[in-house]
C-alpha positions as CSV (number, residue, x, y, z in Angstrom):
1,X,-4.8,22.9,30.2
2,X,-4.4,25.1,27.2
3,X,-7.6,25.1,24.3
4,X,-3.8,24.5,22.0
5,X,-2.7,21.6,24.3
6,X,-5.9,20.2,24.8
7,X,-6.7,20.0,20.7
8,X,-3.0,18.7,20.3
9,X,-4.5,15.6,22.8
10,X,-7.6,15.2,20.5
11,X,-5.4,14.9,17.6
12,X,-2.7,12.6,19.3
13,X,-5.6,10.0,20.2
14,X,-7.4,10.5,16.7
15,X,-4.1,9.2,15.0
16,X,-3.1,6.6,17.2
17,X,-6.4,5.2,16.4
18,X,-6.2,5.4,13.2
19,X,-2.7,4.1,13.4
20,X,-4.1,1.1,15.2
21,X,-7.1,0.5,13.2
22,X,-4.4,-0.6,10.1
23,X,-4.3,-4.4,9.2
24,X,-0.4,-5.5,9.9
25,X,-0.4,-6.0,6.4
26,X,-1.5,-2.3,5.2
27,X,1.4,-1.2,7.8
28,X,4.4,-3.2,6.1
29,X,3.0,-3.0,2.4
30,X,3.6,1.5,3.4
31,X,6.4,1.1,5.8
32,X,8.3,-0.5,2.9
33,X,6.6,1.7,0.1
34,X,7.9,4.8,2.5
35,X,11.7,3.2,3.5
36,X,12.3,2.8,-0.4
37,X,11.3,6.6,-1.0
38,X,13.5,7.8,1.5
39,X,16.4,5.2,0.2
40,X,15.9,6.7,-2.8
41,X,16.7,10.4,-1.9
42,X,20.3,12.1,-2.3
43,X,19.9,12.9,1.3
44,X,20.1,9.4,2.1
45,X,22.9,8.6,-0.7
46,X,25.1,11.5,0.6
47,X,24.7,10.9,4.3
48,X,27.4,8.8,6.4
49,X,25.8,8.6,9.6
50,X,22.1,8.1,9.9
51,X,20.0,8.4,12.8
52,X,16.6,5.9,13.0
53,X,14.3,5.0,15.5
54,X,12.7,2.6,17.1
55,X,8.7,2.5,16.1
56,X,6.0,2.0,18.7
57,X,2.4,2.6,18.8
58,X,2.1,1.1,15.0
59,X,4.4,3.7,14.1
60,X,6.2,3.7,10.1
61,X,8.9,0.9,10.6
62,X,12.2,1.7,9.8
63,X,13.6,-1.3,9.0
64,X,13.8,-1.0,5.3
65,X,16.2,2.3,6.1
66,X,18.6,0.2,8.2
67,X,19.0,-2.3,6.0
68,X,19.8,-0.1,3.2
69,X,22.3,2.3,5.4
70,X,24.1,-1.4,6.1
71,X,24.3,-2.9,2.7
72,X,26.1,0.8,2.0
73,X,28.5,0.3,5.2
74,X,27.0,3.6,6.9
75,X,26.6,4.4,10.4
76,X,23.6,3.8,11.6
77,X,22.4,5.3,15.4
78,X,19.4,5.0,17.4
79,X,18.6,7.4,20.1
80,X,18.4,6.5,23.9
81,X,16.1,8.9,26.3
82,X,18.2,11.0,28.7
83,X,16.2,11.7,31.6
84,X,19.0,13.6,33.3
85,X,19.8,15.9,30.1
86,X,15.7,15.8,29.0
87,X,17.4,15.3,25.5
88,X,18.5,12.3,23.3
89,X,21.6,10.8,23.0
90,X,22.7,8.7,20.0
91,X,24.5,5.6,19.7
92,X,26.1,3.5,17.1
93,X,23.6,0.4,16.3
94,X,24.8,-2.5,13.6
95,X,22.3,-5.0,14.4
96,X,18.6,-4.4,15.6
97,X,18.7,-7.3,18.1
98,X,21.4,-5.2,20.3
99,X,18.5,-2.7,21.0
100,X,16.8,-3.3,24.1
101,X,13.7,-2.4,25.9
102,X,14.0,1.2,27.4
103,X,12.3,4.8,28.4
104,X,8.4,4.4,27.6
105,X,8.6,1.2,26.0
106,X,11.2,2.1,22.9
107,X,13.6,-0.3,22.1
108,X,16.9,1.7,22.6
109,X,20.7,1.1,22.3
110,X,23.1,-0.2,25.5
111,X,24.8,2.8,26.2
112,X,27.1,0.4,28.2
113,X,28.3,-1.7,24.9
114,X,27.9,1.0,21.4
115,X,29.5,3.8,20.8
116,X,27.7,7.2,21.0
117,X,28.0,9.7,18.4
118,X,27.6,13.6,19.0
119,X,25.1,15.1,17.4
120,X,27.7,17.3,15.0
121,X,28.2,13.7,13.4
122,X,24.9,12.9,12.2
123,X,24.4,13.7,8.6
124,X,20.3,12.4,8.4
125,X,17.8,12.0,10.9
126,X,14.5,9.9,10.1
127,X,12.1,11.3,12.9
128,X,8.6,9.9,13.7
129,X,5.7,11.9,14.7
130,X,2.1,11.3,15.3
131,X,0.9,13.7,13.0
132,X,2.7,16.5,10.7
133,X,1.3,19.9,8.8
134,X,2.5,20.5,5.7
135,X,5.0,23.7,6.8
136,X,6.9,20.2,8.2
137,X,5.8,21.2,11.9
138,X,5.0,17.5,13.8
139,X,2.6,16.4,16.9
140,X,4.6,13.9,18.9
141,X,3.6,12.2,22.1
142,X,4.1,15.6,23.9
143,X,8.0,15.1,25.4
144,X,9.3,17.2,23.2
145,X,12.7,15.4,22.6
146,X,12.7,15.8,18.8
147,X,11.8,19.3,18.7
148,X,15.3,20.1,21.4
149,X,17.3,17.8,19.1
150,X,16.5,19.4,15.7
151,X,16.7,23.0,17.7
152,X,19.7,22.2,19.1
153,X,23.0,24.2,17.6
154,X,24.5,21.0,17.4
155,X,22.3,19.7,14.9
156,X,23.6,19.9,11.4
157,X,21.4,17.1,10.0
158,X,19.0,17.4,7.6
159,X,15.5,15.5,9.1
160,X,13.1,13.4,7.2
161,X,10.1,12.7,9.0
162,X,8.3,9.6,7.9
163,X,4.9,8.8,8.1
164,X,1.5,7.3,7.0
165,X,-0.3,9.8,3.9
166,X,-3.1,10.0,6.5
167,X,-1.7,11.5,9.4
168,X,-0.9,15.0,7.1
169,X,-2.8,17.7,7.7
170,X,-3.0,21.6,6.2
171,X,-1.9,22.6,9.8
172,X,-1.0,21.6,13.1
173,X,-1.5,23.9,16.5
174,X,2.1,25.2,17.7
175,X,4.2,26.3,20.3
176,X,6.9,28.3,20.2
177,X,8.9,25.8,21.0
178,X,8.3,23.6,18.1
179,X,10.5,23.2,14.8
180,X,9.7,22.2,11.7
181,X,11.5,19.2,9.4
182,X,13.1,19.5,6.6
183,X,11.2,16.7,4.6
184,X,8.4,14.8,5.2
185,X,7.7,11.2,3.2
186,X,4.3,9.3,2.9
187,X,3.9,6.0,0.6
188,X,2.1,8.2,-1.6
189,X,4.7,11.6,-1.9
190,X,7.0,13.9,-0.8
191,X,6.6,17.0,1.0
192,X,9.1,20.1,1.2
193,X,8.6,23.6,1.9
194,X,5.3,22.9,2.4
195,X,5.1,21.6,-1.9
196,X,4.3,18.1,-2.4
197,X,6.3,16.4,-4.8
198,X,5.8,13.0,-6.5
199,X,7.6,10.4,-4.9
200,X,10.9,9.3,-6.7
């Protein structure tokens, strides 16, 4: 193992911890602070199709988002783990209960019942992370799924990454491989280009 991969473990366990070590109440008071941030943005107001995801691990819960995006009548998708492709695919999702258990525990849509919808068609993508930097570059659980979707050609959508003001550091190690997001959003501000901005 790599002195890069074996800090990016370090700081994978350090903020799961940290993640874990929040009351249930601390996590919903900043999960809702956070989903009415990112409700607030244009990005959100001009985008027809929205991608989510499903949080583990204590992770920023997007529920707040999805309600909004339905109240609005927009499209809202949740990704499903291709093993096959190693990428994700995206499927049309109008009610939470429809997601089901799936690849490392996510909850993810029936591919067998919804819709998928190409990548081309997604005009936001609200990505978790584990921990981000503040050029928008993001430690994940190591797969690397999210960095091949926002790489990918197909991938016109701007991407808001959402998580707790804690888990932002100055800067992250890197691969080559990795790419940056657009936006990040804490309960506590906004982040582009590496400039923090007051939330709205």
């Amino acid at each position: 193992m790599s002195d890069e991969a074996r800090e990016k473990d370090v700081l994978r366990s350090k903020f799961i911890a940290l993640r874990r070590a929040m009351t249930e109440a601390e996590r919903t008071k900043k999960s809702e602070a956070i989903c009415r941030i990112v409700t607030a943005h244009n990005q959100f107001h001009e985008a027809s199709v929205i991608a989510l995801y499903s949080p583990i691990r204590h992770e920023v819960d997007t529920e707040g988002i999805f309600h909004a995006a339905r109240r609005l009548e927009k499209t809202t998708a949740y990704p499903l783990v291709s093993k096959e492709r190693n990428m994700l695919r995206f499927f049309s999702v109008d009610e939470q209960d429809r997601l089901i258990p799936g690849t490392y525990g996510v909850r993810e849509p029936d591919a067998r019942y919804t819709p998928e919808i190409a990548l081309h068609e997604l005009d936001m993508i609200v990505v978790p992370a584990v921990s981000l930097d503040m050029d928008g570059f993001r430690l994940g659980y190591g797969g690397g799924y999210y960095d091949r979707l926002l790489s990918d050609p197909s991938t016109r959508a701007h991407s808001t990454a959402i998580v707790y003001d804690f888990q932002v550091v100055e800067r992250l190690p890197r691969d080559e491989h990795d790419t940056p997001v657009d936006r990040i959003v804490t309960e506590n501000r906004v982040i582009v280009g590496s400039q923090t901005h007051p939330p709205v």
